[in-house]
VMD Tcl script that draws the C-alpha trace (Angstrom):
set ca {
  {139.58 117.91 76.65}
  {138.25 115.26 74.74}
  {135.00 113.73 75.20}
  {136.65 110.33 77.07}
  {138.42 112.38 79.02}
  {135.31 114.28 80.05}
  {133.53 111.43 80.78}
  {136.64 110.06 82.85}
  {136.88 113.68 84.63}
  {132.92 113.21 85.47}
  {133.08 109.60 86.61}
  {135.71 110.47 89.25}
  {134.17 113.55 90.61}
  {130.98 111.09 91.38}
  {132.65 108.86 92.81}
  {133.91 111.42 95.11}
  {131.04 112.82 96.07}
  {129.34 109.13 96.15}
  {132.03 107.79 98.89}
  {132.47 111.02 100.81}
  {128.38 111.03 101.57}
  {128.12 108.25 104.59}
  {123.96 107.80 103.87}
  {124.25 107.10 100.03}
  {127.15 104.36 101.10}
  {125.44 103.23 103.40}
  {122.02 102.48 101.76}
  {123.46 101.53 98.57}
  {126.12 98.66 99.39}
  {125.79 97.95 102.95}
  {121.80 97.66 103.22}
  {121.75 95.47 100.53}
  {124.59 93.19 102.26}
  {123.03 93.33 106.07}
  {119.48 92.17 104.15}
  {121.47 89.48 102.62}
  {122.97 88.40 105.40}
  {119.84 88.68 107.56}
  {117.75 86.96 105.22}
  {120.60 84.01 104.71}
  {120.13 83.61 108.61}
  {116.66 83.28 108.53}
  {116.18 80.36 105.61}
  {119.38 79.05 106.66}
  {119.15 75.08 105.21}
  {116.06 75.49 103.91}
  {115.29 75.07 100.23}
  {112.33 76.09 97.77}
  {110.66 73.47 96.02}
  {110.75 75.24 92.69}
  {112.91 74.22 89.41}
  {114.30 71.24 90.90}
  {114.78 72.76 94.28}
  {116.96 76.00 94.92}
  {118.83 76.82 98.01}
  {116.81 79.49 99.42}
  {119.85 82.01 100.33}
  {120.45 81.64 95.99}
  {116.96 82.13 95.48}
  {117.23 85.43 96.85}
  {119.98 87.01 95.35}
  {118.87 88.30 92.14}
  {115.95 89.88 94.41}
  {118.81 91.55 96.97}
  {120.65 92.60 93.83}
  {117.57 94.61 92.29}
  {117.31 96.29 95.70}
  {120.63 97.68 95.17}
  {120.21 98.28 92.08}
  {117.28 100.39 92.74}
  {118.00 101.93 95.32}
  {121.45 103.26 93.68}
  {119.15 105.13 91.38}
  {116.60 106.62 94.04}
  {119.57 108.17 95.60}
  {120.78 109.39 92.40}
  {117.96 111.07 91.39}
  {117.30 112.32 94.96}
  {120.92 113.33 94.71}
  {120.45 115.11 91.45}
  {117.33 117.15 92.83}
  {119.48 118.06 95.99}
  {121.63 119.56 93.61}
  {119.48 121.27 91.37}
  {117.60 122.99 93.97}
  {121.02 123.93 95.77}
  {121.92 125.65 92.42}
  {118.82 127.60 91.67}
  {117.62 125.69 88.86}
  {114.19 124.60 90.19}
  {113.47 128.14 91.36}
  {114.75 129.19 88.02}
  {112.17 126.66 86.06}
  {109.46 127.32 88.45}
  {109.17 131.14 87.70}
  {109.90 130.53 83.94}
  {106.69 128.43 84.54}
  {104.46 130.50 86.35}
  {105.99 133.46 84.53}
  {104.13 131.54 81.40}
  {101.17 130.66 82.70}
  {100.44 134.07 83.49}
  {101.30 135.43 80.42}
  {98.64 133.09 78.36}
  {95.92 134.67 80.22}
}
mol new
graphics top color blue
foreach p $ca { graphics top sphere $p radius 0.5 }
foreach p [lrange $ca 0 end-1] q [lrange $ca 1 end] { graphics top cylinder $p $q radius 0.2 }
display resetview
């Protein structure tokens, strides 16, 4: 396999495991939509004073689309933790560690 097809191979396996995991759906695209949504209810009409007046449900976006954003990653790192502890490797690191440390005294 070549390295694009690798890559492809890798991309759809995520996505699998992504979709099929209701919690990382969940806070990833629908949290960020429901905050939308709940803040657009809130400042309904309303607009912010600043560069020349903004609608306020626009002047939020950008700040709903870093949440996402963010939190995509949080879950793929907490993801990626899950995983390595499932497989061993943390217990793996942590005795090569304190394996170490003991041998330098």
């Amino acid at each position: 396999m070549s390295g694009i097809e690798l890559a492809l191979h890798q991309f759809r396996f995520d996505q699998k495991v992504f979709w099929r995991n209701p919690a990382s759906v969940f806070f990833t695209v629908m949290f960020p939509v429901m905050f939308l949504v709940l803040l657009g209810v809130i400042v309904n009409g309303q607009t912010i004073h600043a560069q020349g007046g903004i609608d306020a449900t626009t002047y939020f976006v950008p700040a709903v689309i870093t949440l996402a954003v963010v939190s995509a990653s949080m879950a793929n790192a907490d993801c990626t933790g899950l995983a390595m502890v499932t497989a061993g490797a943390a217990a793996a690191f942590r005795a090569r560690v304190i394996s170490s440390a003991l041998a330098a005294r």
